[in-house]
C-alpha positions in Angstrom: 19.8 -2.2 -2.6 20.7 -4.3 0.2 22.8 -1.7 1.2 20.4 0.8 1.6 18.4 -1.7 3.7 21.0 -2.3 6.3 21.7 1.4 6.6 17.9 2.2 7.8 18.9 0.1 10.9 19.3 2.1 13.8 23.0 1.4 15.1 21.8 1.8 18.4 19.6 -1.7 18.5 22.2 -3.7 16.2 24.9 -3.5 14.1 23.6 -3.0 10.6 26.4 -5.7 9.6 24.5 -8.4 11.7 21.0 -7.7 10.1 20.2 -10.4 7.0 16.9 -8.9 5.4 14.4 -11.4 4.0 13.5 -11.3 0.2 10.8 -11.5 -1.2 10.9 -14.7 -2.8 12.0 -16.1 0.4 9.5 -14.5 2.5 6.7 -15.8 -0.3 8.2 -19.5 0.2 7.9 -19.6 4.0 4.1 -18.1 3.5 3.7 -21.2 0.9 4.6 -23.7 3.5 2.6 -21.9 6.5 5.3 -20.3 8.4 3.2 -16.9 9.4 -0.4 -18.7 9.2 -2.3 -16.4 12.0 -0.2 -13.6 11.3 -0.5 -10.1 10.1 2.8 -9.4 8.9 4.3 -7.6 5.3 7.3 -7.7 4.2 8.9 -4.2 3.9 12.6 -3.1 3.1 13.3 -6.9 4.0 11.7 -6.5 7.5 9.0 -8.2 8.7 6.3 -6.0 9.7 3.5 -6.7 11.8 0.2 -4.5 10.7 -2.2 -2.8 13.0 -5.4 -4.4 13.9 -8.0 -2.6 12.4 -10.6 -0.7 14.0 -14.3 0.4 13.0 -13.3 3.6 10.9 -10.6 1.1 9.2 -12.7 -1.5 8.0 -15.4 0.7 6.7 -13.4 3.0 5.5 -12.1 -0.3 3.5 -15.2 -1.6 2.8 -16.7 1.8 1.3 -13.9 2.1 -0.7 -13.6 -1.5 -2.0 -17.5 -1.2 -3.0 -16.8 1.7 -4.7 -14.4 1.3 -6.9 -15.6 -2.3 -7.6 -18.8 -0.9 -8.6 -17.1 1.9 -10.5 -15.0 0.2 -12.7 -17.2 -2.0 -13.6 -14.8 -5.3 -14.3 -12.9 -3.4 -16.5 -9.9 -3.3 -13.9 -8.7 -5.7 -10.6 -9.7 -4.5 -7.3 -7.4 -5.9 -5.0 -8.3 -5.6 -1.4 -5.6 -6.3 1.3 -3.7 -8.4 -0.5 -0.1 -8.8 -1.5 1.9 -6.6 -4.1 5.5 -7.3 -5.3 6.7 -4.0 -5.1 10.5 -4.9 -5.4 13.0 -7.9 -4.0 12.8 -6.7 -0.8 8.9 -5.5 -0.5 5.9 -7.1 -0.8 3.4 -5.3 1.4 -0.2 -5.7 1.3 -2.2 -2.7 0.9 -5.7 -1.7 1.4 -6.5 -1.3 -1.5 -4.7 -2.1 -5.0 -6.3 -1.3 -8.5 -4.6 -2.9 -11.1 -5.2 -4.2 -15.0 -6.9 -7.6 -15.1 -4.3 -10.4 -16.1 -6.6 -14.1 -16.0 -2.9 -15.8 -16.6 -1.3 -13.7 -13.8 -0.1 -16.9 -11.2 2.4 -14.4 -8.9 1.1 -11.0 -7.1 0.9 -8.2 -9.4 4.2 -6.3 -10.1 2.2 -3.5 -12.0 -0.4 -1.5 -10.5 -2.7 1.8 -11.1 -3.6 3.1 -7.7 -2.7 2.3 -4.3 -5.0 3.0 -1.2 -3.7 3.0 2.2 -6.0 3.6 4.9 -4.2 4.8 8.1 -5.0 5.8 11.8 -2.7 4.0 13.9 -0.1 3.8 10.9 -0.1 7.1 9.3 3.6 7.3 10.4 4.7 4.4 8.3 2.0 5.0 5.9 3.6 8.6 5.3 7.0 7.2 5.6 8.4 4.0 4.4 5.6 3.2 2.4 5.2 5.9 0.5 8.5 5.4 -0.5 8.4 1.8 -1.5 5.5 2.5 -3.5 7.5 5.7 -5.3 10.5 3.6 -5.9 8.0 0.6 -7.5 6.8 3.5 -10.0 2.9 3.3 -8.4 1.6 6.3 -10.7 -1.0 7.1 -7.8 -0.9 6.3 -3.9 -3.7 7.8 -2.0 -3.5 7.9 2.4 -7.5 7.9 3.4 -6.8 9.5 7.2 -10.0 8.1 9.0 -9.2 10.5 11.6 -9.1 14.0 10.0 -11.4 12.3 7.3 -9.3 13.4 4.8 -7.4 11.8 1.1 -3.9 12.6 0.3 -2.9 11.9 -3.7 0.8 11.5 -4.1 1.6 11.4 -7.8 3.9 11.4 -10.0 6.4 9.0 -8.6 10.3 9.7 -8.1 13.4 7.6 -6.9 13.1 9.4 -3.8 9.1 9.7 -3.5 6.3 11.3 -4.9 6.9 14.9 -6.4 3.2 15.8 -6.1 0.9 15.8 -2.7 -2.6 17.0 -2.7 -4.8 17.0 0.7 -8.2 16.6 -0.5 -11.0 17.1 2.1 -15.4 17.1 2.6 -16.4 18.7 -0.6 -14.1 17.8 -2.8 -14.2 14.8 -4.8 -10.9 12.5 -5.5 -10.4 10.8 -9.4 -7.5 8.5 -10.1 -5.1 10.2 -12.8 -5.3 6.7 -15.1 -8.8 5.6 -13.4 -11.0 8.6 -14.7 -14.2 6.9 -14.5 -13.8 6.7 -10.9 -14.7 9.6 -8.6 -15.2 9.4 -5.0 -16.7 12.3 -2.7 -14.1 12.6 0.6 -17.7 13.7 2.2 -18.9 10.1 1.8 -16.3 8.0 3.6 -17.8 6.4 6.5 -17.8 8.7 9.7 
């Protein structure tokens, strides 16, 4: 694994020999004794990667969405909103949204999860990319981009080693419903405009 870590380092910046990624248990210690208090940062392949501010069609988009699938599930499941997930060693980023199975003795961030929800503008690149893959290599059954800008959902299912073998672009009209989540159903129309 470490490895393929160093060899997503572009030569030209550094030698890939000279890079010594951060793991997640390290990175989780240095958050316990404050060192990134102020931050937005996630730890991703390793790196430490500063997040975008959000912007008004973020946050609502979040907000919606949050209310939503609270209200939906009803306490049945874990609605986790921007918060940590330990997605491997190396990863632990902090998506949008995370649904996952309600655990009361749980005392670490959840390893398993049902759906993840990304909501991207500025980082639809990285959204689309690295963590898409990250997600597909933790075995996440269902990962959803929410594009605030084209107001559209993406559902990648069916998880691989190398990423999701199945990408649906749903749009106004249509109406998205988590694989493993089927009481949930949310109308792409209604996202926040």
């Amino acid at each position: 694994m470490l490895d393929e870590i160093v060899a997503t380092v572009d030569p030209a910046l550094v030698e890939p020999q000279q890079i010594r990624p951060l793991s997640r248990r390290e990175y989780d210690r240095l958050v316990d004794l404050a060192w990134f208090a102020g931050e937005r940062i996630e730890l991703l392949r390793g790196m430490l990667v500063t997040m975008s501010p959000q912007n008004w069609p973020h946050a609502a988009a979040v907000s919606f969405l949050n209310e939503q699938l609270v209200l939906q599930l009803a306490g049945v499941h874990e609605v986790r909103p921007q918060l940590p997930f330990a997605a491997d060693d190396w990863s632990e980023p902090e998506p949008d949204l995370v649904v996952t199975r309600k655990d009361p003795a749980r005392r670490e961030h959840p390893r398993e999860v049902l759906l993840v929800i990304e909501v991207a503008d500025s980082s639809l690149r990285i959204d689309r990319g690295l963590k898409r893959t990250i997600y597909a290599e933790a075995g996440v059954p269902e990962y959803w981009i929410v594009d605030v800008t084209r107001l559209t959902v993406e559902v990648h299912t069916a998880p691989t080693s190398k990423g999701y073998a199945s990408v649906q672009t749903r749009r106004d009209g249509d109406v998205v419903r988590p694989t493993l989540l089927p009481e949930v159903s949310i109308r792409v129309a209604d996202l926040p405009r």
